[in-house]
N, CA and C atoms as an extended XYZ file, in Angstrom:
576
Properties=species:S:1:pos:R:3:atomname:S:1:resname:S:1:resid:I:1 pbc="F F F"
N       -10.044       13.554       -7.657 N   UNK     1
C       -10.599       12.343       -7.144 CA  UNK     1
C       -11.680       12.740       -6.146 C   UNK     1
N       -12.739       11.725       -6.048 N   UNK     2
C       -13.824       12.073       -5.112 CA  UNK     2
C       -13.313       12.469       -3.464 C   UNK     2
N       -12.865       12.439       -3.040 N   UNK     3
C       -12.650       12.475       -2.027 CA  UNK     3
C       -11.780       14.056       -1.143 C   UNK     3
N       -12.224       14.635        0.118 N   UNK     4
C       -11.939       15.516        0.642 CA  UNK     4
C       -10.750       15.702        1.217 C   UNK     4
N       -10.214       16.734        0.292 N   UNK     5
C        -8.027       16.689        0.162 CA  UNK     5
C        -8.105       18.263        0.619 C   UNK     5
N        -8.898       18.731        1.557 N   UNK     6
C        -8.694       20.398        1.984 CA  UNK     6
C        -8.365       20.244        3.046 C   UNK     6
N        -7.095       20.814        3.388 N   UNK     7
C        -6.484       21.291        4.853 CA  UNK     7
C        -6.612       22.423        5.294 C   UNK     7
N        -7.559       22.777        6.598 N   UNK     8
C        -7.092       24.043        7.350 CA  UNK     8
C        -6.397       23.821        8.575 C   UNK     8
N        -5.485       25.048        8.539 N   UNK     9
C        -4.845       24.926       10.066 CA  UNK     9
C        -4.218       26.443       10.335 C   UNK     9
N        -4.035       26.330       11.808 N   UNK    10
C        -3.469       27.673       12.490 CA  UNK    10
C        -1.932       27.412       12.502 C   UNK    10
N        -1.956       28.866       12.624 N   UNK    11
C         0.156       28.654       12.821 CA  UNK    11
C         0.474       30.160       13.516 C   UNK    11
N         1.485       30.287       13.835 N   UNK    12
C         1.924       31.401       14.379 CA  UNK    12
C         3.118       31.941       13.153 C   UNK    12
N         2.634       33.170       13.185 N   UNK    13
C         3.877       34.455       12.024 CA  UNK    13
C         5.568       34.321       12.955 C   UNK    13
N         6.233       35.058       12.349 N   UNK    14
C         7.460       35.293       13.074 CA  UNK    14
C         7.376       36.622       14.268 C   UNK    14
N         6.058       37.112       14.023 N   UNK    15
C         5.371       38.047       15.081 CA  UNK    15
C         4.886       37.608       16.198 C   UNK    15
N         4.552       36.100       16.000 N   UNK    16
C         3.867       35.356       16.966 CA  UNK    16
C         2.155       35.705       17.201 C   UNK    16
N         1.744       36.660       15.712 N   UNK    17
C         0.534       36.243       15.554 CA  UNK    17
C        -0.377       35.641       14.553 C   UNK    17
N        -0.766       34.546       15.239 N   UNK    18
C        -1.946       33.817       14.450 CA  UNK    18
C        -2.137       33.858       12.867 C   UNK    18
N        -2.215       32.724       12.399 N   UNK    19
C        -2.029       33.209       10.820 CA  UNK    19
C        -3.084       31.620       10.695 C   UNK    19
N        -4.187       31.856        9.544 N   UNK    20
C        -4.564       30.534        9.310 CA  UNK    20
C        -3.911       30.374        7.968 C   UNK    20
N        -3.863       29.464        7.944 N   UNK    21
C        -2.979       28.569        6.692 CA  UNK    21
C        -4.251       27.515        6.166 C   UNK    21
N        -4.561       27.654        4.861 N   UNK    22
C        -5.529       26.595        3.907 CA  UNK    22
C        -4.642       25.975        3.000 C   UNK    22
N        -4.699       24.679        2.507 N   UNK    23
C        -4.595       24.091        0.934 CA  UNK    23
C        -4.963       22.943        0.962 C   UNK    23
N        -4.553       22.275       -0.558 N   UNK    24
C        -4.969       21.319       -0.972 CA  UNK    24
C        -4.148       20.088       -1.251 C   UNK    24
N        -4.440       18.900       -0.419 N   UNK    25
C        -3.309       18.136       -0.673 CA  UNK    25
C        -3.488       16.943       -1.599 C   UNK    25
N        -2.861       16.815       -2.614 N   UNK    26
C        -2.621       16.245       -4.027 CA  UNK    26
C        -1.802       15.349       -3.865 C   UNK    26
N        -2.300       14.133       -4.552 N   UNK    27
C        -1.303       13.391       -5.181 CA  UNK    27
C        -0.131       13.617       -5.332 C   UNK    27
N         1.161       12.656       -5.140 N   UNK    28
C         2.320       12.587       -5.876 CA  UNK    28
C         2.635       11.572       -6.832 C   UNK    28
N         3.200       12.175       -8.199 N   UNK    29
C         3.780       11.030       -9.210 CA  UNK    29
C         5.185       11.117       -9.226 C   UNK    29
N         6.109       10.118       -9.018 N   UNK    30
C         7.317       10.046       -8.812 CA  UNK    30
C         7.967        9.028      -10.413 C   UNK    30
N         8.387        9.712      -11.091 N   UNK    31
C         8.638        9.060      -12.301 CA  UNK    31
C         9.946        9.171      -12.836 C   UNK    31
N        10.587        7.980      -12.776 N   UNK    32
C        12.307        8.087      -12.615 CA  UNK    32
C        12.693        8.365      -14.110 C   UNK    32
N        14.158        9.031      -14.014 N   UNK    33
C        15.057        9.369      -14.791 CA  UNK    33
C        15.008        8.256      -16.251 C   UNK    33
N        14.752        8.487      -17.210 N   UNK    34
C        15.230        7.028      -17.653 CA  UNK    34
C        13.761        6.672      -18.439 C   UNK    34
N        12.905        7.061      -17.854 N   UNK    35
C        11.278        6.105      -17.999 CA  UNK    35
C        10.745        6.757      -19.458 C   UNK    35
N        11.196        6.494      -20.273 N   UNK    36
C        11.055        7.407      -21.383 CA  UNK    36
C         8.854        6.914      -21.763 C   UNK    36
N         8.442        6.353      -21.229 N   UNK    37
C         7.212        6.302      -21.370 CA  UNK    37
C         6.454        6.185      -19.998 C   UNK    37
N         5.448        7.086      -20.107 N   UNK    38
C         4.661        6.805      -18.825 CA  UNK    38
C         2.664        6.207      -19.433 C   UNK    38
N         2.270        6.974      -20.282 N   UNK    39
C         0.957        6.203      -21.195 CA  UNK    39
C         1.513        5.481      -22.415 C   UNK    39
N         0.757        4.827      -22.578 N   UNK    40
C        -0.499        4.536      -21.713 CA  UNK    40
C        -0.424        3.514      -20.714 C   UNK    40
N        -1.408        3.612      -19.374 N   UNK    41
C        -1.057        2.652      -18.854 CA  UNK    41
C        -1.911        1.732      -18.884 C   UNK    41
N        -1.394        0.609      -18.844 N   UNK    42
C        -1.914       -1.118      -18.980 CA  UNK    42
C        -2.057       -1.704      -17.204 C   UNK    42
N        -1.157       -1.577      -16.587 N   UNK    43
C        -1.151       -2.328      -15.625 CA  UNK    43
C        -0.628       -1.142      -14.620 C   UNK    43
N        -1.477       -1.494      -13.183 N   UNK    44
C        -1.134       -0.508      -12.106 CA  UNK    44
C        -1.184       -1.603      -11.065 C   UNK    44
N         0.117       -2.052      -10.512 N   UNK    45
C         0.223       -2.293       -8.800 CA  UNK    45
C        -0.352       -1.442       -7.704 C   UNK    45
N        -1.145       -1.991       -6.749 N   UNK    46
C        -1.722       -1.350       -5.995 CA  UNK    46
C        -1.869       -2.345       -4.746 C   UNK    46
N        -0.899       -1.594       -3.246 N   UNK    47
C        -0.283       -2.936       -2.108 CA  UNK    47
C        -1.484       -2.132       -1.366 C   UNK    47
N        -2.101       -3.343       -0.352 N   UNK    48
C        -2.617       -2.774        0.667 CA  UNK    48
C        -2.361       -3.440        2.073 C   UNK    48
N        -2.542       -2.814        2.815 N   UNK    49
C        -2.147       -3.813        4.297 CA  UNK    49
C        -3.870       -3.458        4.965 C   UNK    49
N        -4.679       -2.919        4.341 N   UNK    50
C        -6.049       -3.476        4.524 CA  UNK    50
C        -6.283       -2.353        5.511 C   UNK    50
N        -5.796       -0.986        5.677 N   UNK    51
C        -5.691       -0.109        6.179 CA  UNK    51
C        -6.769        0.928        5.977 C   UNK    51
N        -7.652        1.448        6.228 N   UNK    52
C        -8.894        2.115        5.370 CA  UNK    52
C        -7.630        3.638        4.597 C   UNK    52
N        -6.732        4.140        4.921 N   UNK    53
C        -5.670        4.738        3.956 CA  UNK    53
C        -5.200        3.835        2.707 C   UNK    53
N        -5.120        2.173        2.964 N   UNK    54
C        -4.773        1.488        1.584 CA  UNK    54
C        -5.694        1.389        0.754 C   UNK    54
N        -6.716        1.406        1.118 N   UNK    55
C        -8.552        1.406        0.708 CA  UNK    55
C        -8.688        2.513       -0.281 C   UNK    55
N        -8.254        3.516        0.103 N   UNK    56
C        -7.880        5.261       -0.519 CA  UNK    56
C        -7.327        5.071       -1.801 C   UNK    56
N        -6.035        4.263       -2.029 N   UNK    57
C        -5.273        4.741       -2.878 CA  UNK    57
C        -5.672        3.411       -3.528 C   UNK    57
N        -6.524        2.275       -3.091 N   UNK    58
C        -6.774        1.137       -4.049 CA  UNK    58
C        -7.956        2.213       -5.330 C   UNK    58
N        -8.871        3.296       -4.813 N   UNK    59
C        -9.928        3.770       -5.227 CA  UNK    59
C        -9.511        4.414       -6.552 C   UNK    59
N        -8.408        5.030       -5.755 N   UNK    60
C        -7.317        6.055       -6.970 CA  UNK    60
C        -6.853        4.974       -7.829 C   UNK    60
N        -6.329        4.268       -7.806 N   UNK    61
C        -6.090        3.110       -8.708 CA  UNK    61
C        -6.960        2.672       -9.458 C   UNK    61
N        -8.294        2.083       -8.881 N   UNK    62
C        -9.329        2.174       -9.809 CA  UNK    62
C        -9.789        2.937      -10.845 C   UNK    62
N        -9.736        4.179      -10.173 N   UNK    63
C       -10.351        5.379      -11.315 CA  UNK    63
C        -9.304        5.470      -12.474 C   UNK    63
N        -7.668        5.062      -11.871 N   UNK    64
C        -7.090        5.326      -13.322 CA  UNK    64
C        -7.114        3.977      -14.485 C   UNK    64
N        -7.418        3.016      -13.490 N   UNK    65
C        -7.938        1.720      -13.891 CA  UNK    65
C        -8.954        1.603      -15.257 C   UNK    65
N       -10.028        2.712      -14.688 N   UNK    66
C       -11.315        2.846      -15.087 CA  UNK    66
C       -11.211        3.705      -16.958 C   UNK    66
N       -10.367        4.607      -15.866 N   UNK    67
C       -10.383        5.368      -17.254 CA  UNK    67
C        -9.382        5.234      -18.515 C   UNK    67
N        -8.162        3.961      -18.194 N   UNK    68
C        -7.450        3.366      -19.039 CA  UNK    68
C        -7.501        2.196      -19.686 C   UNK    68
N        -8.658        1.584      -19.244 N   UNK    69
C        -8.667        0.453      -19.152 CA  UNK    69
C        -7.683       -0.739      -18.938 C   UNK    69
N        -7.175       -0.204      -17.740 N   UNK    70
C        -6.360       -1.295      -17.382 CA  UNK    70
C        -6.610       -2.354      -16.404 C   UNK    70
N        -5.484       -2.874      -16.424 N   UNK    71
C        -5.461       -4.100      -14.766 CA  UNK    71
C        -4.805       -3.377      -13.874 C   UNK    71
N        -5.857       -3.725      -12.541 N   UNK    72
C        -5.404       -3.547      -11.545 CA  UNK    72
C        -4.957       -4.809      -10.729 C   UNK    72
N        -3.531       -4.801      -10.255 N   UNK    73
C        -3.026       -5.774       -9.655 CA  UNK    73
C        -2.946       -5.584       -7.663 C   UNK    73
N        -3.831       -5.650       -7.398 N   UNK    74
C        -4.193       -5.959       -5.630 CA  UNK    74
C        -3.192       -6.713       -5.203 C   UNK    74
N        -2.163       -6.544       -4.410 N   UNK    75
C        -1.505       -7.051       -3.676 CA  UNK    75
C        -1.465       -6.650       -1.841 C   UNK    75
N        -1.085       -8.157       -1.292 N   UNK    76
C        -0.932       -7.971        0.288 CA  UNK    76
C         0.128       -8.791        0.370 C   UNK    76
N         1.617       -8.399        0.819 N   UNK    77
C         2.627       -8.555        1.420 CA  UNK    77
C         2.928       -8.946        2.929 C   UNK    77
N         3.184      -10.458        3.068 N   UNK    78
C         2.927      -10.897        4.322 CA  UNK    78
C         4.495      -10.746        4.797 C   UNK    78
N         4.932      -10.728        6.108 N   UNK    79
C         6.299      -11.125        6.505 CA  UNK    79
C         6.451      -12.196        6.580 C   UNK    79
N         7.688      -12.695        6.413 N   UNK    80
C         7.862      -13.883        6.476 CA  UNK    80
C         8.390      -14.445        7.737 C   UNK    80
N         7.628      -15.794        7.805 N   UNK    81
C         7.709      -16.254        9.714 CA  UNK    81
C         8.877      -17.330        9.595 C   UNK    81
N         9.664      -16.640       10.721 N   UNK    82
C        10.747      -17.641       10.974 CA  UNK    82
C        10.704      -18.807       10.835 C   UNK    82
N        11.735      -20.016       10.200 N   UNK    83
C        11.300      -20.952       10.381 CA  UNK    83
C        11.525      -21.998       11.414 C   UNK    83
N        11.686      -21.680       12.875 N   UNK    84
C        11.594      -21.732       13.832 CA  UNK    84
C        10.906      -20.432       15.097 C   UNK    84
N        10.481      -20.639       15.929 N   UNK    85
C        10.017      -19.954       16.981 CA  UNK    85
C        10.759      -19.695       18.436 C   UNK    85
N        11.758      -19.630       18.434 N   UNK    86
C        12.269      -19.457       20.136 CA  UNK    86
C        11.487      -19.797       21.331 C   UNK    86
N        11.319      -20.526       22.185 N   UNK    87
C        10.178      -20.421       23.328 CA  UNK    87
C        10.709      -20.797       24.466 C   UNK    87
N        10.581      -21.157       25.289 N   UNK    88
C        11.104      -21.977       26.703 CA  UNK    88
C        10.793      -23.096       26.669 C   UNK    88
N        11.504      -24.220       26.871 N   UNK    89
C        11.111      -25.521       26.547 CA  UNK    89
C        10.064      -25.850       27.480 C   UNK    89
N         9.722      -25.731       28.179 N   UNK    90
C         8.368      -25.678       28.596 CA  UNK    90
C         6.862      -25.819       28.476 C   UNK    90
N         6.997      -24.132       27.947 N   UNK    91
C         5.801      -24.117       26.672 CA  UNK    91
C         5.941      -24.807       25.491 C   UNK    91
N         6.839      -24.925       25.137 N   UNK    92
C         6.844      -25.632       23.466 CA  UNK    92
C         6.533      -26.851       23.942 C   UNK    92
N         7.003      -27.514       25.068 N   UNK    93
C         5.760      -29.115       24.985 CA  UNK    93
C         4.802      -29.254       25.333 C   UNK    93
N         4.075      -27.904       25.851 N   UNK    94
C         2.802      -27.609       26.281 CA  UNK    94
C         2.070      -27.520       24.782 C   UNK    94
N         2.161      -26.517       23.881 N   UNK    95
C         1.762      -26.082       22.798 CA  UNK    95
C         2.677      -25.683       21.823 C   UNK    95
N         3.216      -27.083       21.119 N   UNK    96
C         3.989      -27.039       20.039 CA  UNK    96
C         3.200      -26.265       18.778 C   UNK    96
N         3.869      -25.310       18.271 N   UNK    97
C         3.741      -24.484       16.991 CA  UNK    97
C         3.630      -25.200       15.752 C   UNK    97
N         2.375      -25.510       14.656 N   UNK    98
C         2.796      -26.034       13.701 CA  UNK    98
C         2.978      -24.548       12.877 C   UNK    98
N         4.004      -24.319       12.294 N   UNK    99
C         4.600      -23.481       11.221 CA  UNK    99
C         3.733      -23.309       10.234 C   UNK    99
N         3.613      -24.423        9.795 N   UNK   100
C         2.970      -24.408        8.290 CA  UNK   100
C         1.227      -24.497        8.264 C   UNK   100
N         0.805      -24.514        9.526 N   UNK   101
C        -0.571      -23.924        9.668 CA  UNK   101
C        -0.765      -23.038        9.457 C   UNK   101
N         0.006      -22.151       10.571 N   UNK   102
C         0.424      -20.942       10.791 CA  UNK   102
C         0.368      -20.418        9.796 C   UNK   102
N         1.540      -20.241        8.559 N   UNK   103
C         1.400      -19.939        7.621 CA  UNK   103
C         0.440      -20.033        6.580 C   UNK   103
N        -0.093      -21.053        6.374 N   UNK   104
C        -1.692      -21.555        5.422 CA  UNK   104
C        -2.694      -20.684        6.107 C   UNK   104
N        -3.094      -20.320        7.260 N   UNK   105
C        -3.911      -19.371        8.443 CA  UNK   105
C        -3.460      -18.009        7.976 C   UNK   105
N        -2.355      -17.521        7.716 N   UNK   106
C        -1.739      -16.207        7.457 CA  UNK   106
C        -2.762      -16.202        6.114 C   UNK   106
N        -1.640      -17.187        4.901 N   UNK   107
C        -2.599      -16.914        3.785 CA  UNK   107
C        -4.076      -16.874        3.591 C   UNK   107
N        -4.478      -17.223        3.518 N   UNK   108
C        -5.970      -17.181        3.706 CA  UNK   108
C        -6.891      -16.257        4.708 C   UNK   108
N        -6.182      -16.268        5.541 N   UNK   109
C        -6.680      -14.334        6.182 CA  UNK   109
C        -6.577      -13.214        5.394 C   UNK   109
N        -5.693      -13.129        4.660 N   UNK   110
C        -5.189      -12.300        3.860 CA  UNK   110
C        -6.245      -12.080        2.288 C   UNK   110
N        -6.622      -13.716        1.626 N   UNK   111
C        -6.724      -14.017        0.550 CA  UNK   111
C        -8.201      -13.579        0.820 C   UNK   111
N        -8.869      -14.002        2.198 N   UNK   112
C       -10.500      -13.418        2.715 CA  UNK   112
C       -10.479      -12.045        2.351 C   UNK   112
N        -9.051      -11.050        3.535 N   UNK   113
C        -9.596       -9.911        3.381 CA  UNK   113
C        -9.683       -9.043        2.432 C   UNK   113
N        -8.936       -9.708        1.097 N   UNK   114
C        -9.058       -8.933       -0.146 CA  UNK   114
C       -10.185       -9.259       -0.827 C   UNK   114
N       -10.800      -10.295       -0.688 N   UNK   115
C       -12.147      -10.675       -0.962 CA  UNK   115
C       -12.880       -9.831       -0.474 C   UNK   115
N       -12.925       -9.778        0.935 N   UNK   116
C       -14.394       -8.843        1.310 CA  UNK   116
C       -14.202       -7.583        1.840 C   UNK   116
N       -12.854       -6.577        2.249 N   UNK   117
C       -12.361       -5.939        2.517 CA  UNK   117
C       -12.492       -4.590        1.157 C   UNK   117
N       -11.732       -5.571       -0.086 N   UNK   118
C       -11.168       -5.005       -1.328 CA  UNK   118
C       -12.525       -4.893       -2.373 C   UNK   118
N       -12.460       -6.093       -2.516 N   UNK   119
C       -13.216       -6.050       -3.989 CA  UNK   119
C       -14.596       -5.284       -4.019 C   UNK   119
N       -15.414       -4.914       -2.691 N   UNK   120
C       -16.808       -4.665       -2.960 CA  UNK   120
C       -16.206       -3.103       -3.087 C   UNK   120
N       -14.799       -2.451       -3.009 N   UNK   121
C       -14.960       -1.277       -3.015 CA  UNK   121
C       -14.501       -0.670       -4.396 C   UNK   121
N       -13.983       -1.903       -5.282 N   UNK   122
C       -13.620       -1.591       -6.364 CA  UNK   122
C       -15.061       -1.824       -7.564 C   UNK   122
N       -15.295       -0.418       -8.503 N   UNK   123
C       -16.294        0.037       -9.243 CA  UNK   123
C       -16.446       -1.282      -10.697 C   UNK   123
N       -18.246       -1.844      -11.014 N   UNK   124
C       -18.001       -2.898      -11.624 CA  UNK   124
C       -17.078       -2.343      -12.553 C   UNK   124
N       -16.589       -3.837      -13.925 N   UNK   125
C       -15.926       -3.769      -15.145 CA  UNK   125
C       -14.544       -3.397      -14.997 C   UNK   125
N       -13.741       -3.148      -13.887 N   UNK   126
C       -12.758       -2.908      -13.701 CA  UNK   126
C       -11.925       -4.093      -13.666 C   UNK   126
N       -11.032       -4.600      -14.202 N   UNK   127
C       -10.429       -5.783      -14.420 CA  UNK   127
C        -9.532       -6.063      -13.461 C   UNK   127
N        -9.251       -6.718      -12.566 N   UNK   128
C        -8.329       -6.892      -11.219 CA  UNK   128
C        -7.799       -8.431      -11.301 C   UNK   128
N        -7.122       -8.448      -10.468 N   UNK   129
C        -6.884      -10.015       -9.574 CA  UNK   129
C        -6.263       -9.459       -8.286 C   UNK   129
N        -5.666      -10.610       -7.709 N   UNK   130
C        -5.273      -10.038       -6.037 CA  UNK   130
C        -4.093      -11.297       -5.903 C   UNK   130
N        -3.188      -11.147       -5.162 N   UNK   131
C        -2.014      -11.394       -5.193 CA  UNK   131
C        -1.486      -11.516       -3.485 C   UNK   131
N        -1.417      -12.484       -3.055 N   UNK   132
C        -0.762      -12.656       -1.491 CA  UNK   132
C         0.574      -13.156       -2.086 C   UNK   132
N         1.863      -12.175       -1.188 N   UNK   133
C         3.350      -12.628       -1.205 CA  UNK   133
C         3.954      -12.303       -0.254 C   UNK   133
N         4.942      -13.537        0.066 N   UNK   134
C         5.491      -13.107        1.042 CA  UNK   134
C         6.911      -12.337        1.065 C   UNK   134
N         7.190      -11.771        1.954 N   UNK   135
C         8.749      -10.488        1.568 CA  UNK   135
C         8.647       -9.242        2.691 C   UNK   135
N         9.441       -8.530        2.247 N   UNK   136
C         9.748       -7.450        2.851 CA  UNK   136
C         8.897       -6.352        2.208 C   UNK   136
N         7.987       -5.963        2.398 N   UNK   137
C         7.031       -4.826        1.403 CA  UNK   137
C         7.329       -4.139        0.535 C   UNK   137
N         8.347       -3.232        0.809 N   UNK   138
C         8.683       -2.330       -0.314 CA  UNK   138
C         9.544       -2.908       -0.929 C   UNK   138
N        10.281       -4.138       -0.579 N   UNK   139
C        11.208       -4.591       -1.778 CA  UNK   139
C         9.893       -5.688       -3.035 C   UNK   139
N         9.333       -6.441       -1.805 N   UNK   140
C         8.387       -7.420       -2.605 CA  UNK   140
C         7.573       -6.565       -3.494 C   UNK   140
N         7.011       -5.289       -3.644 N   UNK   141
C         6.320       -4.378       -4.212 CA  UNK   141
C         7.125       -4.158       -5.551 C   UNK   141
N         8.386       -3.511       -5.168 N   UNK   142
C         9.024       -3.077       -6.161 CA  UNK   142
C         9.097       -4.357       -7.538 C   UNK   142
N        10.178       -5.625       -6.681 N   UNK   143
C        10.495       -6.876       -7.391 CA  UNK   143
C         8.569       -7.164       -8.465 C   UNK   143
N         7.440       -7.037       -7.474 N   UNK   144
C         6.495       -7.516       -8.317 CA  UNK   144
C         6.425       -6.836       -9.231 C   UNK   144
N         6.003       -5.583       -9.667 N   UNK   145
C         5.896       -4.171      -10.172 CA  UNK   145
C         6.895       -4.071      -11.692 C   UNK   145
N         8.008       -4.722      -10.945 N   UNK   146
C         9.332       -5.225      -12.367 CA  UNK   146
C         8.749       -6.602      -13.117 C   UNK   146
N         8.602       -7.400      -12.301 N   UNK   147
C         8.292       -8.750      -13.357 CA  UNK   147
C         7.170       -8.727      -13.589 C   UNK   147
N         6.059       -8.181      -13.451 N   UNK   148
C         4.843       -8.118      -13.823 CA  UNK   148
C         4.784       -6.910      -15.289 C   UNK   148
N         5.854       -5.914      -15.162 N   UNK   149
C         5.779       -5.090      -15.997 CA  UNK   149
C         4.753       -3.844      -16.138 C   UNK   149
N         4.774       -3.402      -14.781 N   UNK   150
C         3.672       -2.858      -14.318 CA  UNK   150
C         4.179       -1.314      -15.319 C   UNK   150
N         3.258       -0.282      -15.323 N   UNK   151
C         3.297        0.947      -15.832 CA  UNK   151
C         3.352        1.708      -14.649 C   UNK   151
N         2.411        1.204      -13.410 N   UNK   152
C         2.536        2.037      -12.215 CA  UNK   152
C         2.159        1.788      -10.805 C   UNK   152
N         2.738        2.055       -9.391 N   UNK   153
C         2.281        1.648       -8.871 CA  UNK   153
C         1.702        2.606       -8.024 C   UNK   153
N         0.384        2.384       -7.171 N   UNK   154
C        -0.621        3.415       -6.526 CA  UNK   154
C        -0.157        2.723       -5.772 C   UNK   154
N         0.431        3.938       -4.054 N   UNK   155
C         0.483        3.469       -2.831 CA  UNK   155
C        -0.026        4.787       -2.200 C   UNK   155
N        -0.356        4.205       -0.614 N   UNK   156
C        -0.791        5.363        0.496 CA  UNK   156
C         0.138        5.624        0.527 C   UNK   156
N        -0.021        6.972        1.225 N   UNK   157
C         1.937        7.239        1.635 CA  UNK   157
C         1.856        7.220        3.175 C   UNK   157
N         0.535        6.513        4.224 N   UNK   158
C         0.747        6.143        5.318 CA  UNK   158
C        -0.150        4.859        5.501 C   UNK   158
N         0.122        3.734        6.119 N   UNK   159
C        -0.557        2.445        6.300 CA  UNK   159
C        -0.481        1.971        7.407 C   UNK   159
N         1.026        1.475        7.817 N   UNK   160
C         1.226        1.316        9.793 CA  UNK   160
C         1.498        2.226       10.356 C   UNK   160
N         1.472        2.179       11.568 N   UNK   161
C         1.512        3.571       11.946 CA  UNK   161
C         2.288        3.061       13.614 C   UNK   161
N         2.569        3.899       14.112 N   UNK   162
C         3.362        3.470       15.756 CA  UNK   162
C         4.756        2.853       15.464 C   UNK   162
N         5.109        1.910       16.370 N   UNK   163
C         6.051        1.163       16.732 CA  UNK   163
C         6.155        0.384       15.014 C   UNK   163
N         5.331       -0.119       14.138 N   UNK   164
C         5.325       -1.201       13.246 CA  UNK   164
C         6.504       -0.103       12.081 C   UNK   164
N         5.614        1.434       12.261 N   UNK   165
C         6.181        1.921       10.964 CA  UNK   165
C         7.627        2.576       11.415 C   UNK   165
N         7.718        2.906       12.673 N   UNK   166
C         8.996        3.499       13.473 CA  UNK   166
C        10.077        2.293       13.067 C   UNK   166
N         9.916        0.779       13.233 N   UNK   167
C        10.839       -0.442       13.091 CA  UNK   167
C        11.316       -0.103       11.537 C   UNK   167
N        10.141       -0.194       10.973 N   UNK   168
C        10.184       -0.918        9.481 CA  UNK   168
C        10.139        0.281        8.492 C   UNK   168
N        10.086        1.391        8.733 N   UNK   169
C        10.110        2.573        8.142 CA  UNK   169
C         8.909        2.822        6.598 C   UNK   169
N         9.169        3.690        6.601 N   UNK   170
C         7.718        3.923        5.438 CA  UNK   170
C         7.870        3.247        4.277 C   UNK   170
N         7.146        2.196        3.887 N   UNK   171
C         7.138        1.255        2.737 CA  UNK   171
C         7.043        2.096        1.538 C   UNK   171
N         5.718        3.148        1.373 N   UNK   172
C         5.674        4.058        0.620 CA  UNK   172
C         6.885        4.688        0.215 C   UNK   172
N         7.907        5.338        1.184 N   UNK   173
C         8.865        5.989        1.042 CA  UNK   173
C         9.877        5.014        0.256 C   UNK   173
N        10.283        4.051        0.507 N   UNK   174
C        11.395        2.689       -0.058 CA  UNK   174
C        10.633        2.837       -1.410 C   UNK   174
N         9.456        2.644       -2.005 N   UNK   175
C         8.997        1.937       -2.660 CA  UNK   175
C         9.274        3.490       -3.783 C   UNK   175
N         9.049        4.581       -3.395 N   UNK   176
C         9.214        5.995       -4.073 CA  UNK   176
C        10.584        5.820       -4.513 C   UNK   176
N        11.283        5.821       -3.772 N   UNK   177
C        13.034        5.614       -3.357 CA  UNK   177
C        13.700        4.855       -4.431 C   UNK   177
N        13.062        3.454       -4.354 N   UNK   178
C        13.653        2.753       -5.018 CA  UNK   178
C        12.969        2.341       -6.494 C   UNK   178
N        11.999        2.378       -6.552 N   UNK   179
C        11.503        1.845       -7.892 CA  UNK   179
C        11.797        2.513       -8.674 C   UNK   179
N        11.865        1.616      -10.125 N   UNK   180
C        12.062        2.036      -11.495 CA  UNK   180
C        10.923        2.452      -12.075 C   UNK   180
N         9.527        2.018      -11.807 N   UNK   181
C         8.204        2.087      -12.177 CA  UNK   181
C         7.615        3.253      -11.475 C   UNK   181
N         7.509        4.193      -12.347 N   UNK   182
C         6.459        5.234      -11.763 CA  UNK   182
C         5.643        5.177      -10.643 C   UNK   182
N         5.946        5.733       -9.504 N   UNK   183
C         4.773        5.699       -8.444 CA  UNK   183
C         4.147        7.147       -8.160 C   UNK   183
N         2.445        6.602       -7.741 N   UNK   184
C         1.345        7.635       -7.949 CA  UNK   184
C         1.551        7.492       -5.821 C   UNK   184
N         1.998        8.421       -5.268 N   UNK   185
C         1.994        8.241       -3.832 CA  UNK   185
C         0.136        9.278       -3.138 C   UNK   185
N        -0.522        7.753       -2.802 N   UNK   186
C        -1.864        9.101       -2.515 CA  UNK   186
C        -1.867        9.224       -0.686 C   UNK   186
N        -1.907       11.077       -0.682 N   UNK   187
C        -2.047       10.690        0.884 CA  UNK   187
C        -3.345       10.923        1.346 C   UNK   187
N        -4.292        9.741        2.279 N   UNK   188
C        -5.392        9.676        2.535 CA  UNK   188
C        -5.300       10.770        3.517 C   UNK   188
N        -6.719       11.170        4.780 N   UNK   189
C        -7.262       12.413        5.421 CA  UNK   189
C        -6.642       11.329        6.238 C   UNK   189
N        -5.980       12.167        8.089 N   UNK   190
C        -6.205       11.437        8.914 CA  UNK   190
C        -7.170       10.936        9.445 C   UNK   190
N        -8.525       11.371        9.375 N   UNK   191
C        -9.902       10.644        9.955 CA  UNK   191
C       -10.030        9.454        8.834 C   UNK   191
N        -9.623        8.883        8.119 N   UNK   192
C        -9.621        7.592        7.473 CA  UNK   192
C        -9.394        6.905        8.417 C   UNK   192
């Protein structure tokens, strides 16, 4: 794939001297027990949380897109908002919450940024659509991936990062873990 997958780095021997260490970091395809077909593929899931790393592996998706002629299925996985808010009664009669704004505001942030975020980076003739759902990511990924009848799904194997991915643990990883559908795991450069 176009993009720069060379690692250098220093390390120390069991001598405690200096050793540089080079390679190349590649793709993973994770293809379960059972999957007695992997080509051709027709359809590739591909989640992004709009991350310039989800951007990465939407590209990789494309190219296998490109060269299979398949669909690519763009998805963004929203959480789902309580359907109440906790507050101090106070504030809540100061500035009552409408929910379902809220939510219509979620969607459509979402439905923009795959519009102008996504699509100008995907190469013409490539056949797509884009997909806002709400769920738990790596389960909503997986569940789509099954009823859609996907052949495969392209994920980063990093997207949140801090406190979001420490809570909620690596979507990539669940989604490796658990799916029945072949996953292509791409890991972007950290300067992405």
């Amino acid at each position: 794939m176009a993009r720069d997958s060379h690692i250098d780095m220093t390390s120390k021997d069991l001598a405690g001297r200096l050793v540089a260490i080079s390679f190349e970091v590649s793709p993973v395809l994770d293809v379960r027990k059972g999957n007695d077909r992997m080509l051709p593929i027709k359809k590739i899931i591909a989640p992004t949380d709009f991350s310039d790393r989800s951007i990465t592996a939407i590209a990789t998706a494309a190219e296998l897109a490109d060269h299979f002629s398949a669909e690519v299925v763009l998805v963004h996985v929203l959480y789902p908002v309580p359907p109440t808010v906790p507050t101090a009664p106070a504030v809540a009669a100061q500035t009552p919450l409408n929910l379902e704004a809220y939510r219509e505001a979620l969607i459509t942030e979402a439905e923009k940024n795959l519009d102008t975020l996504i699509k100008p980076k995907l190469p013409a003739g490539i056949h797509y659509r884009t997909e806002t759902r709400w769920g738990s990511p790596a389960e909503t990924i997986i569940d789509m991936a099954a009823k859609e009848s996907a052949d495969l799904i392209v994920i980063c194997t990093r997207g949140a990062t801090g406190l979001s991915r420490f809570v909620s643990g690596s979507v990539a990883e669940k989604v490796v873990r658990l799916s029945d559908v072949p996953v292509l795991t791409v890991q972007a450069n950290d300067d992405e």
